[in-house]
C-alpha positions in Angstrom: 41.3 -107.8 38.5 43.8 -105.2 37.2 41.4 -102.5 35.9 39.8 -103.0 39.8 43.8 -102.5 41.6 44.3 -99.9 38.7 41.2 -97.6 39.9 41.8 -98.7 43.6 45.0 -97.1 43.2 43.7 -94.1 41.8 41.1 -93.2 44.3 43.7 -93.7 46.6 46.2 -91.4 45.3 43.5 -88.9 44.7 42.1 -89.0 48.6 46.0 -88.7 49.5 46.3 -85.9 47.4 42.9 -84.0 49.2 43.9 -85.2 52.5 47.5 -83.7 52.2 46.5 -80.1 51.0 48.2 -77.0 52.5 47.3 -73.8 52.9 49.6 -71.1 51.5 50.3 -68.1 54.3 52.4 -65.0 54.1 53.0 -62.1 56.1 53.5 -59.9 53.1 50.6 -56.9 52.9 50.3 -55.0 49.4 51.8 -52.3 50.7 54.8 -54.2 51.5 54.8 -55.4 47.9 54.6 -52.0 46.8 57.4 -51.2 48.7 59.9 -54.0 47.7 62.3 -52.3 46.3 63.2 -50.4 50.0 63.4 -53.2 51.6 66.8 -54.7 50.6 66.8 -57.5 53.3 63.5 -59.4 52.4 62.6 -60.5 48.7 58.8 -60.8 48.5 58.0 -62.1 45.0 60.0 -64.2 42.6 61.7 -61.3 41.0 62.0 -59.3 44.6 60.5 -56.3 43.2 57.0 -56.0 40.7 59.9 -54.7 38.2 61.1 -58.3 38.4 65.0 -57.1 37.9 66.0 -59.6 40.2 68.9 -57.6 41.4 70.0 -57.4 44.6 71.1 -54.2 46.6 73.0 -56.1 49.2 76.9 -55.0 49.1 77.9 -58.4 51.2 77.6 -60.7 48.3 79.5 -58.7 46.3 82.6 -58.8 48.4 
């Protein structure tokens, strides 16, 4: 009885997981990636630029 509650669970948990999917969208182009480092309002990637200096230009944090 607990090896059947035991898989029950599982196939359960794994529908859940298939049924809850999201898909990922962005409105960032490649150029715009390319471009990171002008944009000083917007950070695109993880490390704001493909440098991945995680510096930001902004003077209003600073202050």
């Amino acid at each position: 009885m607990k090896r059947i509650l035991e898989a029950f669970t599982l196939i359960a948990m794994a529908i859940a997981m298939g049924c809850s999917r999201t898909e990922a969208t962005s409105d960032a182009t490649d150029a715009g990636l390319r471009n990171a480092d002008r944009d000083a309002s917007n950070w695109l990637m993880y490390g704001r630029t493909y440098d991945d200096h995680r510096f930001s230009p902004l003077d209003q944090i600073n202050e």
